[in-house]
C-alpha positions in Angstrom: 0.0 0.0 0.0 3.0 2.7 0.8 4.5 1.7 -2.9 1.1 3.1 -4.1 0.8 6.0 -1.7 4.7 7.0 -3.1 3.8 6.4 -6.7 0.4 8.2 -6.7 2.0 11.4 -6.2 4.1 10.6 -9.5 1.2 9.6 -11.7 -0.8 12.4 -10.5 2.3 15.1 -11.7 2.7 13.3 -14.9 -1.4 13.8 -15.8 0.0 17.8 -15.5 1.0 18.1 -18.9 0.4 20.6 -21.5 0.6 20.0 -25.2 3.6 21.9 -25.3 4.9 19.3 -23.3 4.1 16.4 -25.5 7.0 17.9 -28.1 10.0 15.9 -28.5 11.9 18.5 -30.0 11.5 21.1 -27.4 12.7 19.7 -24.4 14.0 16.2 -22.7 11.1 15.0 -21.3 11.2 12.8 -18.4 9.6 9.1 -18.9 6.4 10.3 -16.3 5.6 12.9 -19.3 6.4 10.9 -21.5 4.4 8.2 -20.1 1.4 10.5 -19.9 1.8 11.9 -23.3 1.2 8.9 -24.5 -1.5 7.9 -22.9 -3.2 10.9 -22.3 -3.3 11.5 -26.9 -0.5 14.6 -26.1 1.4 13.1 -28.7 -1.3 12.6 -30.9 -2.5 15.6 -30.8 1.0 17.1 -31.3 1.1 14.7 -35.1 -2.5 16.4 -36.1 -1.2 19.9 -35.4 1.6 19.2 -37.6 -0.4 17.3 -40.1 -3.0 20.1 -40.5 0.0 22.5 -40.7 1.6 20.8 -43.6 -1.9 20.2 -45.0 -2.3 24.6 -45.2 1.2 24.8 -46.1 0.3 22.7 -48.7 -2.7 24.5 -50.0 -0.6 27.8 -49.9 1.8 26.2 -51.8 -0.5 25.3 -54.5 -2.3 28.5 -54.6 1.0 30.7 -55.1 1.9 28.0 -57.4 -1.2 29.3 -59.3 -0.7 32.8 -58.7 2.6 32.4 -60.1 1.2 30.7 -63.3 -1.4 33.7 -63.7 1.1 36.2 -63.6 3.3 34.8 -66.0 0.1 34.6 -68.3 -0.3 37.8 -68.2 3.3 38.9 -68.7 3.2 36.6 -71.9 0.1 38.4 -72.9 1.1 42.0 -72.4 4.5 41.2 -74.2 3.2 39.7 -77.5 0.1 42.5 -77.4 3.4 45.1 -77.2 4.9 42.7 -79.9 2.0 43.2 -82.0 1.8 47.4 -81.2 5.0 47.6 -82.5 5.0 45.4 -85.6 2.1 47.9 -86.2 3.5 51.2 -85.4 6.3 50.2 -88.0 4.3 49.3 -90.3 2.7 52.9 -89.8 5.9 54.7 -89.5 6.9 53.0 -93.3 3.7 53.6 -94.9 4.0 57.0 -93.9 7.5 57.5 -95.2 6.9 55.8 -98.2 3.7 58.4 -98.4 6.3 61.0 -97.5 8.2 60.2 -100.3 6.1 59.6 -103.2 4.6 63.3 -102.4 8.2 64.9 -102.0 9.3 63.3 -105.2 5.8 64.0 -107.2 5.1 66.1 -110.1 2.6 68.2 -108.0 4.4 71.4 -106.8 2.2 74.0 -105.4 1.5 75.2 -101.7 -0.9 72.3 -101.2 1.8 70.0 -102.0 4.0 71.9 -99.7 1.3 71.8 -96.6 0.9 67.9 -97.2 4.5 67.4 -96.9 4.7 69.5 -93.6 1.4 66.9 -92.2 2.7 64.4 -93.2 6.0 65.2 -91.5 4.4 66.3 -88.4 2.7 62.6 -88.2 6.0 61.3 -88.6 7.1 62.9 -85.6 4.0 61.8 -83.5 4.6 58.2 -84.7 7.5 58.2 -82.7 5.3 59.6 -79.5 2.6 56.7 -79.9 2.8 53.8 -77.6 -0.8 53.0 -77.4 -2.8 51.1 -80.0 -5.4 54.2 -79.9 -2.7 56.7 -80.7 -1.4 54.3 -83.7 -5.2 54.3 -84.8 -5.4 57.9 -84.9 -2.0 58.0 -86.9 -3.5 55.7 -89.4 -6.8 57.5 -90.1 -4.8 60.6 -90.8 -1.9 58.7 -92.9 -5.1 57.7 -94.9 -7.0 61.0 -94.9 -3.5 61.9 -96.4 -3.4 59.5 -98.9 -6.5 60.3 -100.3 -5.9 63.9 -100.5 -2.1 63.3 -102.3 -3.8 61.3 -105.0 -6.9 63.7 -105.3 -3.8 66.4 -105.9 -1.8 63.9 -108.5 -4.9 63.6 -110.1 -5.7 67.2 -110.7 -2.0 67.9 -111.9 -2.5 65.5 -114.5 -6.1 66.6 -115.3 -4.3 70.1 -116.1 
């Protein structure tokens, strides 16, 4: 009866544990905790908290994983819609010098001629200000509007 009286006292410390006691890695713990641990699901309850932790690490992992893959998306996007602004903005800047040209080295002379060179050069200058496709489509309506009134001249000078 005294062996019991001596070991209650024992048993009754070890059942004072706290989860934090139930981890292995943070202390030594004696073999009355980790007696009770055992028994008591400390350790247990120690693997869950860890298992739920990976689990969320987990999900987080997977949803920056997909965030990442979004991004890059849309990187790849905006850089082959640049791509494409520029291939188009050439293609304006040459048709306007070509337009430029054909007008500088026409048969028209007279001060229309001379005020369709000077638009036409100012458009060259704001080609090289556009960045935006609504500025390029601006640039191309008046290279147009220009086109048609060049070849409305050429074809009064030979009418005359």
């Amino acid at each position: 009866m005294r062996k019991y009286i001596l070991l209650a006292p024992l048993l009754l410390a070890g059942c004072v544990t706290t989860p934090q006691d139930c981890d292995l890695h943070a202390q030594d713990p004696s073999f009355i905790t980790k007696l009770n641990c055992a028994t008591s699901g400390g350790y247990r309850q120690k693997v869950d908290e860890k298992e739920q932790q990976v689990l969320q690490n987990q999900r987080e992992n997977k949803l920056a994983k997909q965030d990442l893959a979004n991004t890059q998306s849309r990187e790849l996007a905006s850089s082959q819609q640049l791509e494409n602004e520029q291939a188009k903005l050439t293609a304006v800047r040459s048709d306007l010098a070509q337009t430029l040209n054909r007008l500088q080295s026409s048969k028209v002379q007279n001060k229309q001629r001379q005020q369709e060179i000077r638009k036409l050069q100012e458009l060259q200058q704001q080609s090289q200000k556009a960045n935006s496709d609504s500025e390029i489509a601006v640039i191309e309506k008046k290279i147009a509007d220009a086109k048609k009134r060049i070849q409305a001249l050429e074809q009064a000078n030979t009418l005359h």
